[in-house]
N, C-alpha and C positions, 0 to 999 in steps of 0.2 A: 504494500500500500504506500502511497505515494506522499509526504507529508508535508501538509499545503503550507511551508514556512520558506523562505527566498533562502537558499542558501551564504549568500551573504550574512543574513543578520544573524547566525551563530557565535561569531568573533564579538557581537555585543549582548548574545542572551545569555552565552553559555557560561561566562564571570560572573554577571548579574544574578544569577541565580544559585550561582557556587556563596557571590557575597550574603545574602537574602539567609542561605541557610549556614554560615556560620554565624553572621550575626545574631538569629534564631536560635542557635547553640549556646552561646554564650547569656542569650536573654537580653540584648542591647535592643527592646521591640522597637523604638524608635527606628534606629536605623533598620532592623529588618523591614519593618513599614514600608520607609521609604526606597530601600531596593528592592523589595516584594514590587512595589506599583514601579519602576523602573523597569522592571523584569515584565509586567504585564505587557506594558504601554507597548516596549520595544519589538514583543512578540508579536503584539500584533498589528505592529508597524509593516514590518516584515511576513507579511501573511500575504499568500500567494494561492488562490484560490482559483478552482479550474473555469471555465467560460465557454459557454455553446458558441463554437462560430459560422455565423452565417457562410450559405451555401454557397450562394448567389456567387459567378466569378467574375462582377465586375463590380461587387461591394466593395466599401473603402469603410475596414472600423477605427472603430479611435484606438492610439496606440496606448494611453492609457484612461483611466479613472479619473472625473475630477468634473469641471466647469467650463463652456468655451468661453472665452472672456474677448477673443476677438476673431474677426471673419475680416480679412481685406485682402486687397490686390496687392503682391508683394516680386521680388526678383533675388533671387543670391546668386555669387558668384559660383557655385556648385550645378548652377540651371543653365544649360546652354544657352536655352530658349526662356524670351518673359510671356509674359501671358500665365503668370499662376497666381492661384489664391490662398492665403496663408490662414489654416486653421488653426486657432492654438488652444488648446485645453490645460487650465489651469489644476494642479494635484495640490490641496495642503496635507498636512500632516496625518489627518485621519482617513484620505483616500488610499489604497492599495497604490503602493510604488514600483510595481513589476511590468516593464516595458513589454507592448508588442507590435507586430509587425502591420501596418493596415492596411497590404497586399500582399498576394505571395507575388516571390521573384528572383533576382539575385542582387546579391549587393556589390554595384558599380562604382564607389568609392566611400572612402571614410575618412572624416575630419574630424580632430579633436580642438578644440578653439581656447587657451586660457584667456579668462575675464575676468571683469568684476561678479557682483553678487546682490544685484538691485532685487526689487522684491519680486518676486515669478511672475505675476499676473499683470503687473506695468509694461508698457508696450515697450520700454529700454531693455528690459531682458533679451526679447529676441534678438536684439540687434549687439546688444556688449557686454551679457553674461558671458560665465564659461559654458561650454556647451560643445556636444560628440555630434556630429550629423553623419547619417547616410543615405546615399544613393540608391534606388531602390527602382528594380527594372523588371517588366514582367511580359518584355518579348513585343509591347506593344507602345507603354508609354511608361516614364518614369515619372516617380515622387522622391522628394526629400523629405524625410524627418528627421527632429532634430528634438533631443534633451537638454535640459535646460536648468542650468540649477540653479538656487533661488536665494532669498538671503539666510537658513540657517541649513539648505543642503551646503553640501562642501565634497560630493564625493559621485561621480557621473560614472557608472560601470554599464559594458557594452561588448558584450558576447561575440557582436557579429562582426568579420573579419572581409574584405574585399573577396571576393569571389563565390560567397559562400550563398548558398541558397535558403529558403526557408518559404515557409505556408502561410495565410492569410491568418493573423492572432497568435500566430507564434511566438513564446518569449522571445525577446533579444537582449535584454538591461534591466537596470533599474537606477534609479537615482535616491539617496539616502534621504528623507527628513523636509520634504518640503519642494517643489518642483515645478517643471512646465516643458511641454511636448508641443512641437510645432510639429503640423503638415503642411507640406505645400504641392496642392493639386492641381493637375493642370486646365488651362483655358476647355469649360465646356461637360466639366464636370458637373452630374446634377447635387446639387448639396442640398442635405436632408436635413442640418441643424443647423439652429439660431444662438445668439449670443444669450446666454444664459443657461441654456442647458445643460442639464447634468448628463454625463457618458459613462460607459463604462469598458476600460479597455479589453478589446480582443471580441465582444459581443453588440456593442451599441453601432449602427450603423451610421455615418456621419456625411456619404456621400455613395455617386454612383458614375463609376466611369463611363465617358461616351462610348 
């Protein structure tokens, strides 16, 4: 059985919980207390929980959990071509942080970008956080998505490697503690959400390729 916890967040539950039960030993409830809820929070910060993915093969879902906070016409150096629309869905803390893919494809390149750390949902993040992008090709048309991390992430992790392929919703990262996922779709795409919606990544459908 498969256990829905990110691998990553071991290296912060598995002290946390070692701390929790010595201080319990010794009777310090206090601090057990406060690493006891320490040891909750983190666990299920790092919860990674499975997701039906749509069938449809020209669906585009969100690559993660969270809020869209903005929808516009946008260009990176990463786009050959302009003509694209940037979706961006905000993550706080208490949305699942497990990145996924919102087409199947291969990935045609990868950038890691150091930045600053402005707050995820401000439209300065997209452009001068730090942040991992990929290229992302599926034989017909390409998208960029891009992680983004926020003022109290500090930590962008990204499985997927140039050349390597993957399925619509499929993991590929995650970002620690607070965050923000660009798409950029291209000219002609039908987009099925508004700014304010809440997504859910790897299940919620957020658009539809021509």
């Amino acid at each position: 059985m498969r256990i829905p916890i990110a691998k990553e967040g071991y290296m912060f539950i598995l002290p946390l919980a070692v701390l929790t039960g010595v201080f319990w030993a010794l009777s310090w409830l206090w601090a057990a207390g406060l690493f006891g809820g320490l040891f909750l929070f983190v666990t299920w910060f790092f919860r990674d929980p499975e997701r039906t993915i749509p069938e449809d093969p020209n669906a585009i879902v969100s690559p993660g959990d969270g809020r869209i906070v903005e929808i516009v016409p946008e260009k990176d150096p990463l786009l050959e071509k302009d003509g694209y629309t940037r979706i961006s869905v905000f993550l706080n803390v208490f949305n699942v942080h497990v990145n996924r893919v919102p087409i199947a494809g291969k990935i045609q390149a990868y950038r890691y970008n150091k930045g600053k750390f402005f707050n995820a949902a401000s439209h300065k993040a997209s452009l001068d956080n730090e942040q991992s992008a990929i290229l992302l090709n599926n034989g017909h048309v390409t998208i960029l998505v891009k992680q983004i991390a926020g003022l109290i992430a500090r930590r962008i992790v990204c499985w997927a490697k140039e050349g390597d392929e993957y399925q619509r919703g499929q993991r590929y990262g995650l970002i620690r503690f607070g965050s923000r996922m660009d798409v950029f779709v291209p000219e002609g795409t039908d987009i099925k959400v508004t700014v304010g919606d809440i997504v859910s990544g790897g299940s919620s459908v957020i658009g539809y390729l021509k």
